[in-house]
C-alpha positions in Angstrom: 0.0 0.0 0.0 1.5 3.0 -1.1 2.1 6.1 1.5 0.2 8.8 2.2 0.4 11.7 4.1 -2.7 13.3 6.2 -2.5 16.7 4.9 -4.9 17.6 7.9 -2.5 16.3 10.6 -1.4 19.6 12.6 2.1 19.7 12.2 4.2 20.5 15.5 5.8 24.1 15.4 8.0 25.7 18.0 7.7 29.4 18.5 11.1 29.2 21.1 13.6 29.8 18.9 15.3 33.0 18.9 19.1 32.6 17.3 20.4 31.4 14.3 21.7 27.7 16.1 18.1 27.7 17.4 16.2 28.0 14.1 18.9 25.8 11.9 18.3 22.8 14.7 14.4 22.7 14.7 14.2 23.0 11.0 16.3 19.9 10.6 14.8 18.1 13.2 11.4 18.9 11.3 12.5 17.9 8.2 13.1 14.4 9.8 9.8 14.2 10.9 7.4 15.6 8.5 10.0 14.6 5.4 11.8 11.5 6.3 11.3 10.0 2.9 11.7 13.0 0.9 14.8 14.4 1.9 17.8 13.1 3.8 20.3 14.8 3.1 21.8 17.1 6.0 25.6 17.3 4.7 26.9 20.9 5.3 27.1 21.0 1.5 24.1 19.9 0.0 21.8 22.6 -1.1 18.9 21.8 1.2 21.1 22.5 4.1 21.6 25.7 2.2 17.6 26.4 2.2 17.6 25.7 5.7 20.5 27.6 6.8 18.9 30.9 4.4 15.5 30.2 6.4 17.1 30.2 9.6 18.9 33.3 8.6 16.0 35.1 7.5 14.4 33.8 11.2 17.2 35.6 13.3 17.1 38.6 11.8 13.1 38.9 11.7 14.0 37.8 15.7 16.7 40.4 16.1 14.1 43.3 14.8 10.5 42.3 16.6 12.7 41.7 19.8 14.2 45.4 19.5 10.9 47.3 18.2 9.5 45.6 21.2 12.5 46.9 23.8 12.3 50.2 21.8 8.6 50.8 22.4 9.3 50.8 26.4 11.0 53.8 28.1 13.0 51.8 30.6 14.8 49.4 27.7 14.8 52.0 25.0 18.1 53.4 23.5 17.8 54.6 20.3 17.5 58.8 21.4 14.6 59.2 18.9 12.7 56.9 20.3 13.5 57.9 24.2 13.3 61.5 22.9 9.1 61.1 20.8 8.5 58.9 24.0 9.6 61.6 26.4 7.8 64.2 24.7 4.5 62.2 24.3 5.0 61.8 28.7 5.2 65.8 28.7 8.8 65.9 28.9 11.2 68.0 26.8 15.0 66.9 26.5 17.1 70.0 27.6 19.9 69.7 25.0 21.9 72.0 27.2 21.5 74.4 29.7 22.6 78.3 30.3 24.3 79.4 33.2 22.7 81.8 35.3 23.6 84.3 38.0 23.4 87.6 39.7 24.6 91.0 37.9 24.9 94.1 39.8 24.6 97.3 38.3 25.7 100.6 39.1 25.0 104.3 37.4 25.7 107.6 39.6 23.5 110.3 40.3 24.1 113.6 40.9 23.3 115.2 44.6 20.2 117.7 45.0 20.1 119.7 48.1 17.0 120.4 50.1 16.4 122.7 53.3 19.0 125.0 54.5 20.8 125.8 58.0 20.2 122.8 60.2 17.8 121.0 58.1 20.2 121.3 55.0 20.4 117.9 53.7 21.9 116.2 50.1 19.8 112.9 48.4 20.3 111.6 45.0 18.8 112.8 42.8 16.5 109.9 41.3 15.5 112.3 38.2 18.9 111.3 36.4 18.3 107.7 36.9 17.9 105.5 34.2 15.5 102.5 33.4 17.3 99.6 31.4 15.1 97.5 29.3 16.1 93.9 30.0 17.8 92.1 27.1 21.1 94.2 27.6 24.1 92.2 26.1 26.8 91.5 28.1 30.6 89.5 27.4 32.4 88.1 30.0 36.3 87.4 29.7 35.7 83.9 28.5 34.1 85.5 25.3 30.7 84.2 26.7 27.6 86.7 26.0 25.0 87.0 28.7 21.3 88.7 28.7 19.6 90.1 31.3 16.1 88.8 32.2 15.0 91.6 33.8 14.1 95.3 33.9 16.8 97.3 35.8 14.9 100.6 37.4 16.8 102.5 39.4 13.7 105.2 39.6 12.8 103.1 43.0 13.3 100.7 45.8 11.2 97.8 46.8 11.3 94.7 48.8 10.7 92.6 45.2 13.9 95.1 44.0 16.1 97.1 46.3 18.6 99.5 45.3 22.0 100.5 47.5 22.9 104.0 48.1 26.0 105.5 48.8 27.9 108.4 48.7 30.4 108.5 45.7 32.0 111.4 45.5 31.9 114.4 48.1 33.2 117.7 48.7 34.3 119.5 52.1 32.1 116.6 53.2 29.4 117.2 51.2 28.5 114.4 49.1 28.1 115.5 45.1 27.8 112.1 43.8 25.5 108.9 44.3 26.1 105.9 43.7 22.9 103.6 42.7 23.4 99.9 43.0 20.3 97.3 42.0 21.6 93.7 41.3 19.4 92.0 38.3 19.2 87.9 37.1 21.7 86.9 33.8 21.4 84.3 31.9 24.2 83.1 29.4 23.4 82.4 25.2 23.0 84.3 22.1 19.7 86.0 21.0 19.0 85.2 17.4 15.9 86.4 14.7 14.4 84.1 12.5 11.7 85.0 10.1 9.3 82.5 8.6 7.1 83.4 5.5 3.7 80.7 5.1 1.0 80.8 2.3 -2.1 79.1 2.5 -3.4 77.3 5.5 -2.1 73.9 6.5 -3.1 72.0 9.7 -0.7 70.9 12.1 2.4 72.9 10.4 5.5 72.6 11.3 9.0 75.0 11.4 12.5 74.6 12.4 14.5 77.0 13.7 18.4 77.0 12.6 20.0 77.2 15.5 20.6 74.1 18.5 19.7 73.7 21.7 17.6 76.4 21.9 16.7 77.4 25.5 14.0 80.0 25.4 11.6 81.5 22.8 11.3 85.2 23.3 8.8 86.1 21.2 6.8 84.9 18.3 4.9 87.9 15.9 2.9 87.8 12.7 2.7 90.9 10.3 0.3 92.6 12.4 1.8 92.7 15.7 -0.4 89.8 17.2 1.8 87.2 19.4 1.6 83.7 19.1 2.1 81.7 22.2 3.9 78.8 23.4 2.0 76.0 25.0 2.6 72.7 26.6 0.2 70.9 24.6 -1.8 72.3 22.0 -5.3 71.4 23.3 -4.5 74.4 25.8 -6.4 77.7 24.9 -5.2 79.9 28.4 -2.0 81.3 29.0 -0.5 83.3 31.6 0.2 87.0 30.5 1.4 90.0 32.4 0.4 93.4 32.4 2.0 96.2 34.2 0.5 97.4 37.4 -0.7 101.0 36.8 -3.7 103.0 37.0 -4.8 102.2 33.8 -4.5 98.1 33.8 -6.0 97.8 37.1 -6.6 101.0 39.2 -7.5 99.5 42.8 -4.2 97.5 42.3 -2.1 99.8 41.4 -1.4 101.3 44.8 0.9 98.1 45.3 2.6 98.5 42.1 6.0 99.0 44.5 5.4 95.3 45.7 3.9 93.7 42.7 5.0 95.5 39.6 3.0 93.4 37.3 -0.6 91.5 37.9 -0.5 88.1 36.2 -3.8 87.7 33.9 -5.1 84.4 32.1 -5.7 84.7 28.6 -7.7 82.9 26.0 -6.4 82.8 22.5 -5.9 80.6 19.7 -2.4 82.2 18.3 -0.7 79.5 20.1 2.5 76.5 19.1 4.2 73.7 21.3 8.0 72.8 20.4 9.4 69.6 19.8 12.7 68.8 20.0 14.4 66.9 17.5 17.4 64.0 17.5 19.6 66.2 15.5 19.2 68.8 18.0 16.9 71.2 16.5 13.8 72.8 17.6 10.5 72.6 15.9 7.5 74.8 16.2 4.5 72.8 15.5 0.8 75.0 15.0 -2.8 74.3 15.6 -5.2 72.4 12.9 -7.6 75.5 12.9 -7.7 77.0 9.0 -10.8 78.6 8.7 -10.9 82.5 8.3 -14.8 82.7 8.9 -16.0 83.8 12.5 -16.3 80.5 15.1 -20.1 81.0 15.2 -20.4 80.3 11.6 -19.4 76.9 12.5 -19.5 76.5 16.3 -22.7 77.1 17.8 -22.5 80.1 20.3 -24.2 79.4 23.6 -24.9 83.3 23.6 -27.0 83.3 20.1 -28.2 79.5 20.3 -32.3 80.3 19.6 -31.8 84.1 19.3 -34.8 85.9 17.7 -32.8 88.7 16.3 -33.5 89.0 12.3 -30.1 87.0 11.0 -29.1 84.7 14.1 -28.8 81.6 13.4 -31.2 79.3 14.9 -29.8 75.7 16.1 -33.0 74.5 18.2 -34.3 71.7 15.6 -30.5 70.5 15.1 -29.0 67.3 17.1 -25.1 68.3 18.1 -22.9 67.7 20.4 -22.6 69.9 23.3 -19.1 70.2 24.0 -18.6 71.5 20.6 -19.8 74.8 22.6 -16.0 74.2 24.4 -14.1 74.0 21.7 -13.1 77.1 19.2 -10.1 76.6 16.7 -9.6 73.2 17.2 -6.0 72.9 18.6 -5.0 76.2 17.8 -4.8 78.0 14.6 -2.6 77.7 11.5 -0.4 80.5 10.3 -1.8 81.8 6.9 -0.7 84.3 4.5 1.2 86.2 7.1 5.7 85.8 8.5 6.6 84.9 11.9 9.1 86.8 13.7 10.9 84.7 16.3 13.4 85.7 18.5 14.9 82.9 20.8 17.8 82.6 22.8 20.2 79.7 22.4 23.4 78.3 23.3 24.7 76.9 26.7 26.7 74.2 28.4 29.4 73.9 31.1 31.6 76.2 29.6 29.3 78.9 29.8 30.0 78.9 33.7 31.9 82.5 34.3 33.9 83.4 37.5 33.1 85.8 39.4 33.8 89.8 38.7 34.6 88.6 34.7 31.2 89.8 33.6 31.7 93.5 32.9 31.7 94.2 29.3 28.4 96.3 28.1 27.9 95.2 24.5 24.4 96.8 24.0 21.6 98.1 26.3 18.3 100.1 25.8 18.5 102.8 28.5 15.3 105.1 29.1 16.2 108.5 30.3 14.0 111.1 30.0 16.3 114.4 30.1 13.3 116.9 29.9 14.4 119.8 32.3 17.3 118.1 33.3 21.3 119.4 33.1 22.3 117.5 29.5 25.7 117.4 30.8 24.9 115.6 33.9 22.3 113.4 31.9 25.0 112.4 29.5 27.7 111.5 32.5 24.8 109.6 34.5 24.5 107.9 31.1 28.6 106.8 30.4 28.7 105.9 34.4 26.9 102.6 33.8 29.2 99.5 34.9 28.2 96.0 35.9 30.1 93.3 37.5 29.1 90.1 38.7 29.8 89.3 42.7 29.6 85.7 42.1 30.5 83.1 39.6 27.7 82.0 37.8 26.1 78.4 37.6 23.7 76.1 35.6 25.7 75.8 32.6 24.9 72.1 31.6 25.2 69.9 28.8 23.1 67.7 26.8 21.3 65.5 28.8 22.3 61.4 28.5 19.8 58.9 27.3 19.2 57.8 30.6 19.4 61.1 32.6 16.0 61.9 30.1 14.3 58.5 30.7 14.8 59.5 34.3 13.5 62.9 34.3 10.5 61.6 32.1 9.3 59.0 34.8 9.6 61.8 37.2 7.8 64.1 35.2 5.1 61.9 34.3 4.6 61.0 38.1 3.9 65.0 38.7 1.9 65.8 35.7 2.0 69.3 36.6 -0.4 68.7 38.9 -0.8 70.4 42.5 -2.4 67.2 44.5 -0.7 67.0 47.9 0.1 70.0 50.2 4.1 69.9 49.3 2.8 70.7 45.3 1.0 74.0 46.5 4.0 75.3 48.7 6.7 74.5 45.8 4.0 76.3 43.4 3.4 79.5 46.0 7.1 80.0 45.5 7.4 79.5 42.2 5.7 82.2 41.6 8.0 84.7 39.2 9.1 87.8 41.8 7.7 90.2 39.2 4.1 89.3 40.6 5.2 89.5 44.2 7.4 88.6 46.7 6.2 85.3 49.0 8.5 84.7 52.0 6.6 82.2 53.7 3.4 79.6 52.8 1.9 77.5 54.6 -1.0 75.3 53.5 -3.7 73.5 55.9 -7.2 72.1 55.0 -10.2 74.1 55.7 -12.8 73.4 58.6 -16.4 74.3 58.4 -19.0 74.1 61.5 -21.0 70.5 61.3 -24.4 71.3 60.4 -25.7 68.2 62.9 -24.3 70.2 65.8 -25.7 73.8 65.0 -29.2 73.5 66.7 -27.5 71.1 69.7 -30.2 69.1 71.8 -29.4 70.9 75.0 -27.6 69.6 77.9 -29.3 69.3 81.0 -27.9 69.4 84.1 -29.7 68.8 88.0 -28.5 71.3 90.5 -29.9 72.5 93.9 -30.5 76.2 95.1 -29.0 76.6 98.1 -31.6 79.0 99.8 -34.7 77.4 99.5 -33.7 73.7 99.0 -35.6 73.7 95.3 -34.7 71.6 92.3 -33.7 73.7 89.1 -32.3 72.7 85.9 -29.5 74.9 84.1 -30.0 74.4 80.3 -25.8 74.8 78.9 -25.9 75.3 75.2 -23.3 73.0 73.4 -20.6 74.4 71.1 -21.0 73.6 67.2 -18.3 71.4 66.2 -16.1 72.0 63.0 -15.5 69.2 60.8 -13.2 69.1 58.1 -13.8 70.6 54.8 -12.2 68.2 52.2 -12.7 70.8 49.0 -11.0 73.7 50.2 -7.7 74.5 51.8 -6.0 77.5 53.0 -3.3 79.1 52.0 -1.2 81.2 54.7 1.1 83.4 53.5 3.5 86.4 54.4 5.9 88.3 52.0 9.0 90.9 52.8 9.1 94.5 53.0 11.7 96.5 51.9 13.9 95.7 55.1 13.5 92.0 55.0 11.0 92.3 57.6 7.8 89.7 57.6 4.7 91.6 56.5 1.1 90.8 55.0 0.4 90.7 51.3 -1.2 93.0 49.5 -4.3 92.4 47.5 -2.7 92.4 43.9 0.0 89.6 45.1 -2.7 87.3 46.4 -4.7 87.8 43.1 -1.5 86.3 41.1 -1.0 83.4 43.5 -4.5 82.7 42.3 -4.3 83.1 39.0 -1.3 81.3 38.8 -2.4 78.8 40.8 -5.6 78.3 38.4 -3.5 76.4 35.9 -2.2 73.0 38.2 -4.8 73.4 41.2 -7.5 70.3 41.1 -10.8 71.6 39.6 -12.4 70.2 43.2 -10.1 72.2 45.1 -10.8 75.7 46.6 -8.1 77.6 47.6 -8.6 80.2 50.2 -5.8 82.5 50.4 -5.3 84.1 54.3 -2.7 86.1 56.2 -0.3 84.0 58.8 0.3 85.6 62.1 3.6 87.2 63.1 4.9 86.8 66.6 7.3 89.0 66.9 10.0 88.0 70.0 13.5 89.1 72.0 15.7 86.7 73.8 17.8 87.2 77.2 20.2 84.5 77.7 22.5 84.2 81.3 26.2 83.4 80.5 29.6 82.1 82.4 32.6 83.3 80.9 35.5 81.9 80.9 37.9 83.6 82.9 40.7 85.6 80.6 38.2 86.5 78.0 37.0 89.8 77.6 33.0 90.0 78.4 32.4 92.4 76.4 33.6 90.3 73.3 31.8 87.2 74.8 28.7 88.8 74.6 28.9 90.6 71.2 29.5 87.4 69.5 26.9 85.4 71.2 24.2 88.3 70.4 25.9 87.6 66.9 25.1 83.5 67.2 21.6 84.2 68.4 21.2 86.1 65.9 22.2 83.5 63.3 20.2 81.4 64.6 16.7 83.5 64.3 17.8 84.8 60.4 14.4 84.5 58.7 15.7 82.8 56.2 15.4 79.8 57.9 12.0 80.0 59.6 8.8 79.3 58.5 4.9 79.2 59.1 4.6 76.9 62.4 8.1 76.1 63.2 8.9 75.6 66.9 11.5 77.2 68.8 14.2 74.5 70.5 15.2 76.7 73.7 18.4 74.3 73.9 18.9 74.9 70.3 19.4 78.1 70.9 21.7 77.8 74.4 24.2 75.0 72.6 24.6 77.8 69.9 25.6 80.1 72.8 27.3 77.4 74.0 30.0 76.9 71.0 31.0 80.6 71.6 34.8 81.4 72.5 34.6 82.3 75.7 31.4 80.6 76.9 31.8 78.4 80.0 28.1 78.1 80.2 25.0 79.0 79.5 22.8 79.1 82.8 18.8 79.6 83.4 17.6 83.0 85.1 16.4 82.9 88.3 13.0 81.9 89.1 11.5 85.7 90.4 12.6 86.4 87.2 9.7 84.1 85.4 6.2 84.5 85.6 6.0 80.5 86.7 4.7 78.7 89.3 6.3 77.2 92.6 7.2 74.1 91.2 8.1 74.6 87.4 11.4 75.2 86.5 12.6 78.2 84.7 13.6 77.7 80.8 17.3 77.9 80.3 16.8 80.5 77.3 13.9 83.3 78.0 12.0 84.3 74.9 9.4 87.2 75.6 7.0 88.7 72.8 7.1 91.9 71.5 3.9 93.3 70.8 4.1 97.0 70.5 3.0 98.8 67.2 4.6 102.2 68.5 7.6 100.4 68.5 7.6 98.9 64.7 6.1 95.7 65.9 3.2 93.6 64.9 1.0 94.0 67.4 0.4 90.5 68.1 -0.1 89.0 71.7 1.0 86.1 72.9 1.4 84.0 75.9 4.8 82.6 75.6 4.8 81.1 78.7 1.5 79.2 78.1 3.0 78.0 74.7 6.4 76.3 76.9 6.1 73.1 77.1 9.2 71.2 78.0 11.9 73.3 76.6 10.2 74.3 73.1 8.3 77.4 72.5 4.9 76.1 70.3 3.5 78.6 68.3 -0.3 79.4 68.4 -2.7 77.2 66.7 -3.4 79.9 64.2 -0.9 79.7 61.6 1.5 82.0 62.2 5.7 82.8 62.2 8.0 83.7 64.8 10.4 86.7 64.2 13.1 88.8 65.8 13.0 91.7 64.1 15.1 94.2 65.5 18.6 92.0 66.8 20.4 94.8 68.2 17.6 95.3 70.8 15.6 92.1 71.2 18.6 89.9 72.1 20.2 90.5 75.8 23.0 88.5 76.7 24.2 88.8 80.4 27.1 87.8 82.2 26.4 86.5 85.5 29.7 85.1 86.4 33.0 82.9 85.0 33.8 80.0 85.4 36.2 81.3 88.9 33.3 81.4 90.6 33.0 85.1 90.2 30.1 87.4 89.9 29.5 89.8 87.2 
């Protein structure tokens, strides 16, 4: 009987094999069994071998490929830097291809004196009419051959907490000083500012440019042929941006009272002249546009909630028509398309480590725009207030960074995609508050707790009864005590406590206009379920007296001055914030590590306001209350609030502060370490 082969039999297959040795075994060992009488042949020369050795080729590389599109498409495998760099990008992540160094400048233009009163109220001041007002953007070279920019305005027409200026005398005669010297320090950053212009005909959606340059750091500005700006965006589904407006009478005037504090209100606007960059492998920047093409009004397409059903002769009428509803959210979808216009784009660009410059080699003016109005004013001494301008830079500057690695961006995208620029915990509002650009307003201190509101179930109480007897006539009467509402927590709304500098570096409330740009900027990452409720934090203004053993041989007097010195240290306000305890032995081991201390010692007890059996701290701190005196006016019981060596503060948030060292810190010797009294 002659053989024959089931041709529905399911042949075995192995789907294991991943290498060339791999494929090249099974294929002969298939042969064998689905071929035996067919072919038998498995020499190294014979030409099936060859067929099964090209199969088994083609098999490892098809292997080779699928394995590494597969290893490609995850972040934490990939390595091609296309891939890691589209995948970044698609998380929300941009790939800094390098970054500028930044730093401090300070600047410096002299004024002449002006004289005012005469005889015993004769005084000299500088004369603020002959200062100038320097646009930022001024160029500037360091000795490396480096250019720098500054990021911001220079005004030396005032002084604020958000920008304080330095006067001294510079020169004088017969002790009269006929010179000033104005000093106002100003952020750099380092790079090259170049202009690109960009000509586009008819409409096309989602277009894309590239500018020349690499790793750029920061588009300026972006400008079509009539003067409208075009705005970058993370993502091009968003239609607000933050925009800011100077504070004056005419922007805002109830604001504009606090224009010294918060020079500019921050404002969210709508508009659909908007791109998001991309950054490309070869280290270029693209500038990709919205999908929106149309030229004809949004209503013509989109119905307007406003005119939906309107009677008025030529309104459309959309009551009969089935659409859907959030088309009434949407308006150039994605943005719109450049058409028939040139972009004018200014960026900055350039940076790594070498960009890093040492300190005092920044003093080269290559270009500045200086605003000085010389209208009634000495041209001479306009023009010499004009050459005076110098800068220099106190301290090296730092950032300067190159390219980022492969991994360093697969990193920073798994962090990035964690956040979300998203405020959800208490931590993301506080890092936000101060984020906030200084332009819109100086915030020293935040603090953020949840809201509590009064538990309805408890507002109309059942009343508590309670049986007592009258004493004169022996009769039973019942005393009705109301019970206190409770307050429960309220899990959509937070407050936010805050306190800003004033021109002294003293803690002081907020103004109106800053808290209006915490909120606005705080619109754009706050949950839409969370209410913010922005408050003024208490400040508790103290002084400290502190008993001291000296050791003997030192002079007191020194002693003393340098411990009022640590103390000092130790209260900067730098490094206090909203509801931070004071450690009383903090403070005495700081005393302590003086040269000269022997020891630091408590007061005596008539000294405390304590009772028979408590024991005096070992630091005393006292409030200082009095507004005649520059302080806050605040009360509090600082003995109440000592509870085993640390100083609580109040359950309101609030701040403790010394605000005047040279008076609110008394250190007293009350002996040295001979046994001696002082």
């Amino acid at each position: 009987m002659p053989y024959s082969q089931n041709k529905k039999a399911v042949k075995e297959v192995r789907y294991l094999n991943k290498d060339f040795a791999s494929f090249k075994s099974n294929l002969i060992e298939f042969t064998k069994i689905y071929f035996p009488n067919t072919y038998n042949d498995f020499n190294e020369a014979s030409p099936g071998m060859m067929f099964i050795e090209m199969a088994s080729y083609v098999g490892d590389v098809l292997s080779y490929y699928v394995d590494n599109q597969f290893k490609e498409s995850l972040l934490s495998f990939a390595q091609e830097k296309r891939t890691v760099y589209n995948m970044a990008q698609t998380f929300g992540y941009k790939p800094k291809l390098g970054a500028p160094s930044t730093g401090m400048l300070d600047v410096f233009q002299t004024v002449p004196a002006i004289s005012e009163g005469t005889g015993e109220n004769y005084t000299t001041n500088p004369d603020l009419r002959y200062a100038m007002e320097i646009k930022s953007g001024m160029i500037l070279n360091s000795s490396a051959g480096v250019n720098f920019t500054t990021v911001e305005d220079c005004n030396f027409k005032f002084s604020s907490s958000y920008d304080p200026m330095e006067i001294s005398v510079y020169e004088s005669a017969n002790d009269v000083p006929v010179t000033y010297l104005l000093k106002k320090s100003v952020k750099i950053e380092s790079g090259n500012i170049a202009t690109e212009f960009f000509s586009f005909g008819n409409a096309t959606k989602f277009d894309r440019i590239a500018l020349s340059n690499e790793v750029v750091t920061e588009i300026i500005s972006c400008t079509d042929d009539d003067g409208k700006e075009w705005y970058p965006v993370d993502y091009l589904a968003q239609d607000t941006v933050f925009e800011d407006m100077e504070n004056n009478a005419d922007t805002d005037p109830d604001l504009a009272q606090y224009a010294d504090q918060s020079p500019y209100l921050l404002k969210l606007l709508k508009t659909s002249r908007r791109f998001t960059t991309f950054i490309r492998e070869d280290g270029k920047t693209e500038l990709r546009f919205g999908a929106g093409i149309s030229d004809s009004p949004d209503e013509e397409i989109i119905p307007n909630p406003n005119n939906v059903g309107s009677s008025l002769p030529g309104s459309p009428s959309y009551l009969n028509t089935a659409f859907d509803p959030s088309n009434f959210l949407s308006t150039k979808t994605y943005g719109q398309a450049p058409s028939n216009t040139t972009l004018t784009i200014q960026y900055r660009y350039g940076g790594g480590v070498d960009h890093n410059a040492l300190a005092n080699s920044i003093t080269s003016v290559v270009s500045s725009t200086v605003n000085l109005n010389t209208l009634g004013l000495n041209q001479n001494l306009a023009n010499v207030s004009r050459a005076s301008l110098a800068v220099t830079n106190p301290d090296s500057t730092t950032g300067g960074k190159s390219a980022e690695s492969i991994t360093e961006v697969k990193n920073n995208t798994l962090a990035y995609f964690q956040a979300q620029q998203r405020a959800v915990t208490k931590a993301d509002y506080i890092t936000r508050v101060y984020a906030l650009p200084p332009k819109y307003g100086n915030v020293a201190k935040a603090y953020i707790v949840q809201d509590t509101q009064i538990d309805p179930a408890s507002v109309n109480p059942k009343p508590k009864k309670k049986k007592k007897k009258r004493a004169m006539d022996g009769k039973e009467v019942i005393n009705i005590e109301p019970q206190k509402p409770s307050v429960i927590p309220n899990p959509l709304a937070m407050n936010l406590y805050v306190l800003g500098f004033d021109a002294n570096k003293k803690l002081t409330n907020l103004n109106q206009a800053v808290k209006e740009n915490i909120q606005t900027f705080l619109t754009q990452f706050r949950m839409m379920t969370d209410a913010i409720n922005i408050k003024d934090a208490y400040v508790i203004n103290i002084g400290v007296k502190c008993n001291i053993l000296t050791k003997a041989g030192y002079n007191k007097e020194q002693v003393i001055l340098q411990a009022t010195e640590k103390i000092a240290a130790f209260f900067d306000i730098e490094k206090w914030q909203i509801g931070q305890p004071i450690v009383l032995g903090d403070i005495a081991y700081q005393v302590s590590l003086v040269d000269g201390v022997s020891a630091v010692v408590a007061p005596d007890d008539e000294d405390e306001e304590l009772g028979k059996n408590e024991k005096p701290p070992i630091v005393q701190v006292v409030n200082k209350h009095s507004r005649t005196d520059g302080y806050s006016g605040n009360l509090y019981d600082i003995v109440s609030a000592t509870k085993e060596g640390v100083v609580y503060p109040s359950m309101d948030p609030s701040c403790f502060e010394m605000k005047y060292p040279n008076i609110d810190i008394e250190v007293r010797v009350v002996g040295d370490s001979t046994g001696g009294a002082s």
